[in-house]
PAFIGU-883142 format. One record per residue (C-alpha): residue number from 1; residue in one letter; x, y, z. Coordinates in pm, 1 decimal, always signed. Layout:
<pts>
@resi NUM | resn A | x X | y Y | z Z;
...
</pts>
This chain:
<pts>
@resi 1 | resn X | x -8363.5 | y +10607.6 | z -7955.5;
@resi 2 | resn X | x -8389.0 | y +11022.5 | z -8007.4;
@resi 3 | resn X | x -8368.7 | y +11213.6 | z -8338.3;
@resi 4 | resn X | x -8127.6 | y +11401.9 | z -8149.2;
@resi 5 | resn X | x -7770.6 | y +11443.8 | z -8260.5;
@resi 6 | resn X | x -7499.1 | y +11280.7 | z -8099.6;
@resi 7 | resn X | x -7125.8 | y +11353.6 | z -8045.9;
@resi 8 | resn X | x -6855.4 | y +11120.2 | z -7939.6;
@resi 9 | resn X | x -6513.6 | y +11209.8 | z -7864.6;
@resi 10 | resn X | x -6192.1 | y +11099.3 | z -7902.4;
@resi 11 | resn X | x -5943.8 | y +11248.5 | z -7592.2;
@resi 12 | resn X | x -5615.5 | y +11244.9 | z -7611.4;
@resi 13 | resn X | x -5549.5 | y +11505.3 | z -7943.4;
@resi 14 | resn X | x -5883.3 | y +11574.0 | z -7944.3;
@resi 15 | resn X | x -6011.6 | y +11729.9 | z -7625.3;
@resi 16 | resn X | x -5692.2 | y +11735.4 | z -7463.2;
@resi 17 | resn X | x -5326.5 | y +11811.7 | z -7512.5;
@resi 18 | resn X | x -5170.7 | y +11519.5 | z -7300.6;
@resi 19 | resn X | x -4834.7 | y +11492.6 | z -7543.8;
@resi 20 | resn X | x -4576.3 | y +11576.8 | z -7269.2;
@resi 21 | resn X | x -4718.7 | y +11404.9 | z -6972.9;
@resi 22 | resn X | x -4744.3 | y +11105.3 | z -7209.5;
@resi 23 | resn X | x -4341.1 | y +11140.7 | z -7322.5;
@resi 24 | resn X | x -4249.4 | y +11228.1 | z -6983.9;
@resi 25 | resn X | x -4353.7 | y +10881.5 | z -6812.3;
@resi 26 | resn X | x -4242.0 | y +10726.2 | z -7168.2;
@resi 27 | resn X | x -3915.6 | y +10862.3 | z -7131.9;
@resi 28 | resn X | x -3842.0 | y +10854.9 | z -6803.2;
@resi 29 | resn X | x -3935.3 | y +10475.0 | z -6804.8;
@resi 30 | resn X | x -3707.3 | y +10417.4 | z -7128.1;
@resi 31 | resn X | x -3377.6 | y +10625.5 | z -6979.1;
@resi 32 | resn X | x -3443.6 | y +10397.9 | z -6570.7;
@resi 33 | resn X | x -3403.3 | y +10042.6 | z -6835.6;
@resi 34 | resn X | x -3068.6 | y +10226.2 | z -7024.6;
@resi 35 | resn X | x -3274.1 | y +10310.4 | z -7346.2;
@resi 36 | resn X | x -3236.2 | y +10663.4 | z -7531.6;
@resi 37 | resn X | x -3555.9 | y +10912.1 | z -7468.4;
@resi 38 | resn X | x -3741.1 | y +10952.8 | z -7748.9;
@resi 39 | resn X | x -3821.2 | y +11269.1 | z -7906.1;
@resi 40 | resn X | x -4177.4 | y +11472.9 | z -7850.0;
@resi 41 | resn X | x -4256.4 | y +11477.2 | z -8258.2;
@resi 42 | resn X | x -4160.7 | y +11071.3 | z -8230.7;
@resi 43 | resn X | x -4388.2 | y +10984.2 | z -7955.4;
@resi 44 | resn X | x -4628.3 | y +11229.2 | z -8133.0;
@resi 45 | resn X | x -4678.8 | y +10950.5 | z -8424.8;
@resi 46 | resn X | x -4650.5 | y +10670.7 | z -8208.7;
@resi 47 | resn X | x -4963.1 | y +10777.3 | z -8008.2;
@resi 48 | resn X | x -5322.0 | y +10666.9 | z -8116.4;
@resi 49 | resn X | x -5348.7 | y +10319.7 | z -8118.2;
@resi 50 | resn X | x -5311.1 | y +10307.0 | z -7678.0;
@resi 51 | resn X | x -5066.7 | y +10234.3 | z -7430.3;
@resi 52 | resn X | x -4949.0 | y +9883.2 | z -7495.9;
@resi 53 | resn X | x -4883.6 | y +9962.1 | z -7863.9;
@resi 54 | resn X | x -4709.3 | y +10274.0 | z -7777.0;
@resi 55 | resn X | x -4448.3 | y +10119.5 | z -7544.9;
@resi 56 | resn X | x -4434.8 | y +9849.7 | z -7825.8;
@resi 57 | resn X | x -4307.2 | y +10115.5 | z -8082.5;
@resi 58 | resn X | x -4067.5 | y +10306.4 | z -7859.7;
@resi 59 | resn X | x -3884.9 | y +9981.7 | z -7765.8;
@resi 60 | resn X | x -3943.9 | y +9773.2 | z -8078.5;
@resi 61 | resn X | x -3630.1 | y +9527.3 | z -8010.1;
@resi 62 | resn X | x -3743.1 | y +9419.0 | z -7644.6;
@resi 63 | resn X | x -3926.0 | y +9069.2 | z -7572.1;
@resi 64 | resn X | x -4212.8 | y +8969.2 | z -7412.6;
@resi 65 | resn X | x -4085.2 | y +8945.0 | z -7045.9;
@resi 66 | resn X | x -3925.4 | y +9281.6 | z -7053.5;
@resi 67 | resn X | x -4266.2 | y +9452.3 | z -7255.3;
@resi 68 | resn X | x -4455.7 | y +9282.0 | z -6946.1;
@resi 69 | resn X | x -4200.5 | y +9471.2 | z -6670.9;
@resi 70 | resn X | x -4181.6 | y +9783.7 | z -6900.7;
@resi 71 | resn X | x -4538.0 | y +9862.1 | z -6982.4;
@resi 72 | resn X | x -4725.8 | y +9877.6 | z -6638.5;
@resi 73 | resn X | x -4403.2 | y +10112.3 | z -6456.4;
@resi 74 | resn X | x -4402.8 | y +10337.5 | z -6768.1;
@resi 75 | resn X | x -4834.9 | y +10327.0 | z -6765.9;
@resi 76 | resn X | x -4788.2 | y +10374.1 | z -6364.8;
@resi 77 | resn X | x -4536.3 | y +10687.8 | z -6406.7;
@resi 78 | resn X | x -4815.3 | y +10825.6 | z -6627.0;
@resi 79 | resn X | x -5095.9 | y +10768.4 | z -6418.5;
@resi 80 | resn X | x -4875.7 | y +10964.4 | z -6144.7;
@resi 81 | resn X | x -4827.7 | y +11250.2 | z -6368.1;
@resi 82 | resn X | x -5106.5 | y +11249.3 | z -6664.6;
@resi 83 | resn X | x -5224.7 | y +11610.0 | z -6548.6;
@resi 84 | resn X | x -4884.6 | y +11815.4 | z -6513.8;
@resi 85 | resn X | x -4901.6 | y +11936.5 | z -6838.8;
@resi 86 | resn X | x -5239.2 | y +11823.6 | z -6971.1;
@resi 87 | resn X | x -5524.9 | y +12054.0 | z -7039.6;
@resi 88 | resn X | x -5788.2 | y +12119.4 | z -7324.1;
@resi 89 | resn X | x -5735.0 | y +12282.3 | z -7642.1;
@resi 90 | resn X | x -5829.4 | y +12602.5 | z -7681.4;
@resi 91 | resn X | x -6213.6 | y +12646.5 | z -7741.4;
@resi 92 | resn X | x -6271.8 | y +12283.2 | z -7645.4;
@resi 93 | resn X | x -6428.3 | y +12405.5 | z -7299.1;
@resi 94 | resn X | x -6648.7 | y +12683.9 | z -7483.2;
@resi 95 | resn X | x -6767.0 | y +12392.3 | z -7747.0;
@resi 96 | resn X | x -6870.7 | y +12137.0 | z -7456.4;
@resi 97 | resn X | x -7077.4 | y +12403.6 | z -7287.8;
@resi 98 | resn X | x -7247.3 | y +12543.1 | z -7676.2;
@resi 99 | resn X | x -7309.8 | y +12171.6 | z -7675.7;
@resi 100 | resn X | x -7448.4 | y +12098.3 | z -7390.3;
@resi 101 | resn X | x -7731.7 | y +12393.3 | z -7402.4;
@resi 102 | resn X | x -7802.1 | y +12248.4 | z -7692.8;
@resi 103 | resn X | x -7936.9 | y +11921.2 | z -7574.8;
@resi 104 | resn X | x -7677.1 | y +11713.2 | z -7730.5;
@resi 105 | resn X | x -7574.4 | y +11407.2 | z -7599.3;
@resi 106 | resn X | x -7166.2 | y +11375.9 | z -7545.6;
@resi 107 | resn X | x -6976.2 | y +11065.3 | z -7508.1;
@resi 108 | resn X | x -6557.4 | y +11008.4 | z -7529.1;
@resi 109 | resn X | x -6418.0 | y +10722.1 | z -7615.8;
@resi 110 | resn X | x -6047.1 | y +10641.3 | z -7586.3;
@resi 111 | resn X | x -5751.8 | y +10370.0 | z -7650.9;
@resi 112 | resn X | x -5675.3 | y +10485.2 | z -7305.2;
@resi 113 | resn X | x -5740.4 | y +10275.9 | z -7016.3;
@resi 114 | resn X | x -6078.4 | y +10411.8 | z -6831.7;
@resi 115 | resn X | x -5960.2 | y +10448.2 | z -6547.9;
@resi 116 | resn X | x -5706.7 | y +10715.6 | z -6662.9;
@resi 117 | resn X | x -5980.4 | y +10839.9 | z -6904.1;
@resi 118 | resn X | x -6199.8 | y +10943.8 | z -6600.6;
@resi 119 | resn X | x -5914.8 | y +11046.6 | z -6405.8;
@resi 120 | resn X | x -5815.8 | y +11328.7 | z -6691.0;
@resi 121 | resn X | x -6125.1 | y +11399.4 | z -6764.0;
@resi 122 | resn X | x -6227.4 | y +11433.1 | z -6379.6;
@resi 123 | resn X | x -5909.1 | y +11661.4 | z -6331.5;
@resi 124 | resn X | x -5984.7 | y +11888.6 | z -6586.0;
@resi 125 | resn X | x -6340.6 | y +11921.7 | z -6471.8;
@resi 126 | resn X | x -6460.1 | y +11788.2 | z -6806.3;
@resi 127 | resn X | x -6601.3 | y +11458.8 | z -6703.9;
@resi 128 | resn X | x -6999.1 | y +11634.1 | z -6596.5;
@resi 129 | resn X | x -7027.0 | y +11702.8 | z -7005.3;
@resi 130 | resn X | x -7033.2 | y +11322.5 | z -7087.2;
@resi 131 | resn X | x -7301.4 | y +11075.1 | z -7052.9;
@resi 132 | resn X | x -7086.8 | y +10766.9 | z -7197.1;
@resi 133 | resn X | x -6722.6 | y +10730.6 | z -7102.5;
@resi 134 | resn X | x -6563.7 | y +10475.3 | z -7239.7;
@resi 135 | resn X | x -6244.7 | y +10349.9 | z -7185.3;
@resi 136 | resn X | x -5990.6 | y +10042.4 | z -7365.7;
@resi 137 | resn X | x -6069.7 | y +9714.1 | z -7219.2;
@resi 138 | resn X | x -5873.5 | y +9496.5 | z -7416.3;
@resi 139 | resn X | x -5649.5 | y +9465.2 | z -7736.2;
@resi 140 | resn X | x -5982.2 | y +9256.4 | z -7937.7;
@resi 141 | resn X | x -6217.7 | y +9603.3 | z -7847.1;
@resi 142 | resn X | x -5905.2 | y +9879.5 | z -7899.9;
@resi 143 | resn X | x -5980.2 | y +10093.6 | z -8161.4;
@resi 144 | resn X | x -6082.9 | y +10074.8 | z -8472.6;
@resi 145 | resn X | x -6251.0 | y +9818.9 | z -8326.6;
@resi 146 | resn X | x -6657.8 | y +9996.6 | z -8323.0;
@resi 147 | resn X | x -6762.9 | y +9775.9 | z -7979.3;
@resi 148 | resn X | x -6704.4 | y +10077.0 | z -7759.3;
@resi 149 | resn X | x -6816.5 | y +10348.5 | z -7988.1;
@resi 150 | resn X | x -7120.8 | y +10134.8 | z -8021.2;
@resi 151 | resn X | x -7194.2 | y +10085.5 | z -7666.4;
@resi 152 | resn X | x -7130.6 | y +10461.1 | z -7613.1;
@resi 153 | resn X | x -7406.5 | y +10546.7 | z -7834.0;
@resi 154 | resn X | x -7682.1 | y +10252.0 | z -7696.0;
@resi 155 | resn X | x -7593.2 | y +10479.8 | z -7345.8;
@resi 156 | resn X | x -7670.3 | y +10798.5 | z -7528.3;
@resi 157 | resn X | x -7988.7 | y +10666.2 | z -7665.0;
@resi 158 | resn X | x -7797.0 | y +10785.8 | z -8004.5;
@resi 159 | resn X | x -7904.2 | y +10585.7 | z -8336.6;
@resi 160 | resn X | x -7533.2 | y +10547.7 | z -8544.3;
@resi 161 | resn X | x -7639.9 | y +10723.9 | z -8853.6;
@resi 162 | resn X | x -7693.2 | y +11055.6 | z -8637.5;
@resi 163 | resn X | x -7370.3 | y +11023.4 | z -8434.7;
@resi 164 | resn X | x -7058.4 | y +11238.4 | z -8507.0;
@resi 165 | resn X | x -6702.5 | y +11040.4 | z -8403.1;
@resi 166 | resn X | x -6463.7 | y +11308.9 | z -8353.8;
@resi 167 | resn X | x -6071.4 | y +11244.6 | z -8315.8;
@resi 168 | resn X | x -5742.6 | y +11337.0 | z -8481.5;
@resi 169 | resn X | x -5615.2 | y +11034.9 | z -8616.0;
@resi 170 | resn X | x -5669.9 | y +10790.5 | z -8899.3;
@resi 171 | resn X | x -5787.6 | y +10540.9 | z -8610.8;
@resi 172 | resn X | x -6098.6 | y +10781.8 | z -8516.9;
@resi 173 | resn X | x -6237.2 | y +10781.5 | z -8920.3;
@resi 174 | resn X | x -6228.9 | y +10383.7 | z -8924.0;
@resi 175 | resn X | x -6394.8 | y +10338.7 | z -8587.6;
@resi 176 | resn X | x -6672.0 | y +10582.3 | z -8715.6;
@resi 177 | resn X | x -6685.3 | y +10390.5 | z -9021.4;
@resi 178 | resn X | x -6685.6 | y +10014.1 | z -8857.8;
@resi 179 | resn X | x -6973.1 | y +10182.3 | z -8623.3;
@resi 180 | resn X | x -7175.6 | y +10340.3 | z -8901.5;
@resi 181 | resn X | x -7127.1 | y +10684.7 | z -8774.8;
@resi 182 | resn X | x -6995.6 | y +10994.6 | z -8946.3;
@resi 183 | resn X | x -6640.3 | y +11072.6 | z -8858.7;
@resi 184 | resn X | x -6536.6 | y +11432.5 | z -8777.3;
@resi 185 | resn X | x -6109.0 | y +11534.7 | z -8829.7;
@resi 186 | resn X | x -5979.0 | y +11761.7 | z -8622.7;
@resi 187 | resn X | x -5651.9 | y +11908.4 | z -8729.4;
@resi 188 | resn X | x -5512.5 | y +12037.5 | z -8421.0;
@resi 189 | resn X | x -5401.7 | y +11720.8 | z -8264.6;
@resi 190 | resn X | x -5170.9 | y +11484.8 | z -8309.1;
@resi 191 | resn X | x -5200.2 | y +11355.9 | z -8674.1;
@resi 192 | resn X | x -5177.0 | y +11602.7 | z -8959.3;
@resi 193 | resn X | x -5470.5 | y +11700.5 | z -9201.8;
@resi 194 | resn X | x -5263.3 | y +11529.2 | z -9434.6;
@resi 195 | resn X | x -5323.7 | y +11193.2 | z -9284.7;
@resi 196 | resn X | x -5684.7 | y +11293.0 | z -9205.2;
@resi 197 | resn X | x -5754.1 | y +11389.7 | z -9588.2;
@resi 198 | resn X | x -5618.6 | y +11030.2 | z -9702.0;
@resi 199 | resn X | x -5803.0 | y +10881.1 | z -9404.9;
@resi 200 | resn X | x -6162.0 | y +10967.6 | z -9577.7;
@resi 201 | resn X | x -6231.5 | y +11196.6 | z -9311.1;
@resi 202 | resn X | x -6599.1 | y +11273.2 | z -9375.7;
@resi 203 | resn X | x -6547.7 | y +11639.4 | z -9230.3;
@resi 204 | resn X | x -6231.0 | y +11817.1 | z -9135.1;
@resi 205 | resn X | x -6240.9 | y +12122.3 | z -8876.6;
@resi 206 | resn X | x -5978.1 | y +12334.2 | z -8742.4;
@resi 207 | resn X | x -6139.9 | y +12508.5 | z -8425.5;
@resi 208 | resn X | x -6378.5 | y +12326.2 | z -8222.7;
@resi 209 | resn X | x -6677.4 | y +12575.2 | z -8254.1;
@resi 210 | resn X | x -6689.9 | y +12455.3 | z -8596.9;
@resi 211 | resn X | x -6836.3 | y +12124.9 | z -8454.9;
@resi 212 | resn X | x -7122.8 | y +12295.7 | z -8311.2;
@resi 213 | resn X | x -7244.9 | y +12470.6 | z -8635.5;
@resi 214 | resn X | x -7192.1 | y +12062.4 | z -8816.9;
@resi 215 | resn X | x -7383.8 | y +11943.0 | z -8552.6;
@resi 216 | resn X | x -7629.9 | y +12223.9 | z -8551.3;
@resi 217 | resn X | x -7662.3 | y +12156.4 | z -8943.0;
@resi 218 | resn X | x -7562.1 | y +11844.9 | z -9063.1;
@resi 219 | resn X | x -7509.4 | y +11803.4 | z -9435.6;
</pts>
């Protein structure tokens, strides 16, 4: 283990702005099995918690069988089309790269499947910043769950107590709690400060060099 600050991400509202490639294949799955699109600011709350669950809430009434048809075309449309719109938030690039010169070690860690996680992360030329990538595995290790947060810092050779979780949601501040790690809101994504501030949100920022100067100078 280093003394060395740590920093692991959350992606999707964090680093990146995937929103409308995400309600695209949503929608366009939803309107092929005679269901009503849903609306950006309603797929908007639904995300967070990964793909399964999100398909879950935007067709709430349909079964088993039809969740098992429904859920890999609409996660297939996505994977066709996750980098159409996609792309970082401003300053996110410009953070990474402070970071990096600074000899801190980067990790993400998503609800996402990891195979998409690499594949937006590869196609935005982000992936060479991070030393742990971490994708969802399974419903048991989804977020909150800490498992992949924790084996995210073990591959950054990060001890928990100096590693910063960074995400937009509710979800990111209890995974950085579960995993003993100080959680980081950011409030440009897809959850409001609102939410963070009831959350417990150990520090809230609203540009992305501001995580540089917490991890520079932790409190």
């Amino acid at each position: 283990m280093t003394d060395q600050h740590a920093v692991i991400f959350d992606l999707d509202g964090t680093l990146v702005d995937s929103l409308r490639d995400i309600a695209d294949a949503l929608n366009e799955t939803l309107v092929e099995h005679g269901r009503r699109s849903a609306s950006l600011e309603q797929v908007r709350q639904w995300i967070g918690d990964g793909f399964t669950q999100l398909c879950r809430r935007a067709w709430p009434q349909a079964d088993d069988d039809t969740l098992a048809e429904f859920i890999p075309r609409a996660r297939t449309r996505y994977q066709t089309g996750c980098l159409r719109h996609t792309r970082p938030y401003p300053n996110i690039r410009r953070m990474l790269e402070l970071l990096r010169d600074r000899g801190v070690p980067m990790g993400v860690v998503s609800n996402k499947p990891e195979a998409l996680v690499r594949l937006v992360l590869e196609g935005l030329s982000l992936h060479a910043f991070f030393t742990a990538i971490r994708g969802c595995t399974s419903e048991e290790h989804r977020k909150p769950s800490p498992h992949h947060a924790l084996a995210a810092a073990a591959t950054l050779h990060a001890p928990t107590a100096k590693t910063f979780f960074v995400g937009d949601s509710p979800v990111d501040v209890e995974t950085a709690r579960r995993a003993g790690m100080k959680s980081i809101g950011v409030t440009w994504g897809f959850r409001s400060r609102e939410e963070l501030l009831a959350a417990e949100a150990d520090f809230l920022v609203n540009d992305p060099l501001e995580i540089v100067t917490l991890v520079a100078n932790p409190a």
